[in-house]
C-alpha positions as CSV (number, residue, x, y, z in Angstrom):
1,X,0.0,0.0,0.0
2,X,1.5,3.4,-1.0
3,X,-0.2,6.8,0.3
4,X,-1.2,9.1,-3.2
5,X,1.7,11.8,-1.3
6,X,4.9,9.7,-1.7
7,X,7.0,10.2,-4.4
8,X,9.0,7.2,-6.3
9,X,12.0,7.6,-8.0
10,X,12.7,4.8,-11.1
11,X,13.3,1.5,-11.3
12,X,11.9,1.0,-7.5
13,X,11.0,-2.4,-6.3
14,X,8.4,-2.9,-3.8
15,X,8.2,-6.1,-1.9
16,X,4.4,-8.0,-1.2
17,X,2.6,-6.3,1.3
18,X,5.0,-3.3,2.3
19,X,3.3,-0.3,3.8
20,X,4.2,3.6,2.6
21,X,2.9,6.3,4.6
22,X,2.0,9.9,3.6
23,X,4.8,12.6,2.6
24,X,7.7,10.0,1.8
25,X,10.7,10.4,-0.7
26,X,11.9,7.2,-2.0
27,X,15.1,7.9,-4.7
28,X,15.9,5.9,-8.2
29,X,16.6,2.3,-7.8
30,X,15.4,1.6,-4.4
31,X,14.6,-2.2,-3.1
32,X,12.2,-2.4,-0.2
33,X,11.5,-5.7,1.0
34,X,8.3,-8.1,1.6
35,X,5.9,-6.3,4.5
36,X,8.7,-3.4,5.0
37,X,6.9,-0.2,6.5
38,X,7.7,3.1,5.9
39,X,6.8,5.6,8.6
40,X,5.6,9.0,7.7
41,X,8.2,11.7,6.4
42,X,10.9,9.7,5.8
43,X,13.2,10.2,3.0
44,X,15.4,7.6,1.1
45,X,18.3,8.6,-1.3
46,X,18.9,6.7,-4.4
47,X,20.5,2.7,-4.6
48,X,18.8,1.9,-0.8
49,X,18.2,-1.5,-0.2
50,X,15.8,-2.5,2.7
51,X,15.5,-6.0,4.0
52,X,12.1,-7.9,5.6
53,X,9.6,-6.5,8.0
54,X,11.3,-3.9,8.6
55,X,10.3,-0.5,9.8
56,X,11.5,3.0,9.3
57,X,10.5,5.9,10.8
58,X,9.0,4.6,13.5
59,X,7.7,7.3,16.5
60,X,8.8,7.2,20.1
61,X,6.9,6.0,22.8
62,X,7.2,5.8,26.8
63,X,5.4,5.4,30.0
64,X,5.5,7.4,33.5
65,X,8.4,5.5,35.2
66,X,10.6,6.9,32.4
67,X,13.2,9.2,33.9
68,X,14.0,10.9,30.6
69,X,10.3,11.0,28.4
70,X,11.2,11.3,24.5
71,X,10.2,13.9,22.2
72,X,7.4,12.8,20.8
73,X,8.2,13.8,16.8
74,X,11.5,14.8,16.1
75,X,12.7,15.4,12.2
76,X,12.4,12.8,9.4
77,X,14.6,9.6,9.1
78,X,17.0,10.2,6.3
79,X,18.9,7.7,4.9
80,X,21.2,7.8,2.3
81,X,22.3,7.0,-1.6
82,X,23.8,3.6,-0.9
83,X,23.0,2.2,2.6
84,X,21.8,-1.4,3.1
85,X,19.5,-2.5,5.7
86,X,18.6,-5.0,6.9
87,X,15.3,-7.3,8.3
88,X,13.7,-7.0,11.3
89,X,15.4,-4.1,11.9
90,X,13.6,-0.4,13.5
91,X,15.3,2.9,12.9
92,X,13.2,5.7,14.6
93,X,12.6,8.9,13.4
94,X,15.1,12.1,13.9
95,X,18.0,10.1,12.6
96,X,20.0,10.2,9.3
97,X,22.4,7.5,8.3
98,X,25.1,8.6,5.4
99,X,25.6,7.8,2.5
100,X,27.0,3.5,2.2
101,X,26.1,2.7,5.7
102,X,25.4,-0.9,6.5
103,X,22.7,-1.5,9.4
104,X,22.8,-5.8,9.8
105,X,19.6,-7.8,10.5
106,X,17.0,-7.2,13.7
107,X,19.2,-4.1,14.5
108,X,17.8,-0.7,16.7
109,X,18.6,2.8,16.0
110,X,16.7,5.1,17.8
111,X,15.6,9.0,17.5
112,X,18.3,11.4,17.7
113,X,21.2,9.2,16.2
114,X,23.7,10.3,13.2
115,X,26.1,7.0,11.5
116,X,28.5,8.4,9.3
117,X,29.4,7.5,5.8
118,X,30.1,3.7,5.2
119,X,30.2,2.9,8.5
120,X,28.2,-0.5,10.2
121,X,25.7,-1.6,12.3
122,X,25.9,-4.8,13.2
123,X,23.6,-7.7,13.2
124,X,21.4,-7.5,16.2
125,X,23.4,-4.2,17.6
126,X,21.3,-1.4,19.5
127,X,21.9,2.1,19.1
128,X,20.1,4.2,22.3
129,X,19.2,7.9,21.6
130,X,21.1,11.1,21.5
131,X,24.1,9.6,19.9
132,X,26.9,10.4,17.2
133,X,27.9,7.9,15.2
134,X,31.1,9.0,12.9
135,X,32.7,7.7,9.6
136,X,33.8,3.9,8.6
137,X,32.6,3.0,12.2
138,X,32.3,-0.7,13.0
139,X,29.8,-1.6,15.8
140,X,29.9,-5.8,15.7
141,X,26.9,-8.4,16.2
142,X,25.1,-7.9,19.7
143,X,26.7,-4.3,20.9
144,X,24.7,-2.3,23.3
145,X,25.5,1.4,22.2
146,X,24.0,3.5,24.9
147,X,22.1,7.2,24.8
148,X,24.5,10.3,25.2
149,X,27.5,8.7,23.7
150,X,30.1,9.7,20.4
151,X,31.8,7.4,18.5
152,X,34.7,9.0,16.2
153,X,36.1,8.0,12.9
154,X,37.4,4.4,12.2
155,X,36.3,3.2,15.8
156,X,36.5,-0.5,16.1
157,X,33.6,-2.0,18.5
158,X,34.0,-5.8,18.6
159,X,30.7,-8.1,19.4
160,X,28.8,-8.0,22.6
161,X,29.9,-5.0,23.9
162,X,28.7,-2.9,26.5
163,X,28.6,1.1,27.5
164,X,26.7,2.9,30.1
165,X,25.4,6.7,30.5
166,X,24.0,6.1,33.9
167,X,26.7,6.4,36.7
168,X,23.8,6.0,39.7
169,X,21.5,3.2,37.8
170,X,18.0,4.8,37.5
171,X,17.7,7.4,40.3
172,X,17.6,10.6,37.5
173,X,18.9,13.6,39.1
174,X,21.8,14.3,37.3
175,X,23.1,14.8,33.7
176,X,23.4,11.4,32.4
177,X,26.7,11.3,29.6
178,X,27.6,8.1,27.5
179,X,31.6,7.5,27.1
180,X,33.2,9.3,24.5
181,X,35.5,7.0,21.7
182,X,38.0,9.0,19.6
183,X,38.9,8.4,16.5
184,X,40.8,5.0,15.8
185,X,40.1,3.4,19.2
186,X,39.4,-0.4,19.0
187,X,37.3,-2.2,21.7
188,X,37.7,-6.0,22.3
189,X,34.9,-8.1,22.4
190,X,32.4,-7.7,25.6
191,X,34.2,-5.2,26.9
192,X,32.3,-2.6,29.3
193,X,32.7,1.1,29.2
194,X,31.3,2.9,32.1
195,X,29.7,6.3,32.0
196,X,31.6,9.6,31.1
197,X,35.0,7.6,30.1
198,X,36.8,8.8,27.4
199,X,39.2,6.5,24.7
200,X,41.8,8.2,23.7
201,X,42.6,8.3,20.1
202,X,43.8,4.9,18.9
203,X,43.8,3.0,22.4
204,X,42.7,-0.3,22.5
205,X,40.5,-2.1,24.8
206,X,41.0,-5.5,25.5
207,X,38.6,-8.4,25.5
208,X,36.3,-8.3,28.5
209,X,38.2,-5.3,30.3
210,X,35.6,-2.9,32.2
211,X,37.3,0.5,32.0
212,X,36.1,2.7,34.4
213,X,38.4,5.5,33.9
214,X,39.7,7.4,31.1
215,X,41.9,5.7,28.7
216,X,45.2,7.7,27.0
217,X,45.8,7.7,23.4
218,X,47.5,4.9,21.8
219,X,47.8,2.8,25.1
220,X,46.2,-0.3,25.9
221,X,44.0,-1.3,29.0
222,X,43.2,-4.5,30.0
223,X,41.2,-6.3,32.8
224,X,38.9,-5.4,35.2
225,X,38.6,-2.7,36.1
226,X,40.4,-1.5,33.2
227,X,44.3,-0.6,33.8
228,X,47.3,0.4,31.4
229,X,49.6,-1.9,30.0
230,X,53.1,-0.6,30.9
């Protein structure tokens, strides 16, 4: 079902049973998959391909135990000449993903949320709100990316790994702040990054380390909690 608003580039294929809502750009050569829905607004750049049962542009949503409510519309999802996405994945609205990004299957990105150009989501990976995602990022299968958080150029996020923006666990009183990864910084698979840490430029985290303290440029922490080779 396509709404008489949206506008369809060429050579567009639409899967059986996908869903377009009102006011929605879709560029030249576009593939959207089988029962793929298309939230309101959104706007897709030219050579997009979108897997299964997916759904894009989807609105936020809450209830009163929430410390931090949502904004309740937000800008349109953009996406991209180029980017992939998978199935089964839901990318909320307020978020643009450049141009070649790759967002793997039954992956989350939600509102407020930038990805650079060519850079991954992995299969299965959440991406929490009020984020920055730079350029040629790799976020591996099963990563928990949480709100409040920036992630430079050519960061390397193994699988399974974890980050926090919540230093007291829920009691919402103070500024909540996601860690900060500069550019080049590789983290080993299921390690956890506490809240407000900072990676220093090309630093690398090893496998199952918990850093809970700032890591220097080109060094390497290890462990837990997280300490400096020498």
């Amino acid at each position: 079902m396509i709404h008489e608003t949206v506008k369809v580039g060429k050579n567009v294929v639409l899967g059986e049973g996908a869903v377009i809502e009102e006011n929605v750009a879709i560029g030249d050569n576009v593939t959207i998959g089988h029962h793929a829905i298309i939230k309101k607004d959104t706007q897709i750049g030219s050579g997009v391909m979108i897997g299964d049962l997916t759904v894009l542009g989807k609105g936020t949503s809450s209830n009163k135990k929430m410390a931090r409510q949502p904004k309740k519309a937000g800008g349109p999802l953009v996406i991209e000449d180029g980017a992939v996405i998978g199935s089964n994945v839901v990318i909320y609205r307020d978020v643009c993903l450049g141009k070649g990004v790759f967002v793997g299957d039954m992956a989350s990105i939600r509102e407020n949320v930038t990805v650079g150009e060519e850079s991954i989501i992995g299969r299965s990976a959440m991406v929490e709100n009020n984020t920055k995602i730079g350029c040629r990022v790799t976020v591996q299968t099963g990563c928990y990316i949480t709100a409040d958080m920036e992630i430079e150029d050519e960061v390397f996020i193994g699988p399974c790994c974890s980050t926090s923006n919540d230093k007291y666990m829920g009691m919402g009183n103070y500024q909540y702040k996601g860690p900060t990864i500069k550019r080049g910084a590789k983290i080993g698979n299921n390690a956890t990054l506490l809240p407000s840490v900072v990676i220093g430029e090309h630093a690398v985290i090893g496998a199952g380390a918990v850093i809970t303290r700032d890591i220097p440029a080109g060094k390497t922490a290890y462990g837990n909690p997280g300490r400096v080779m020498k």
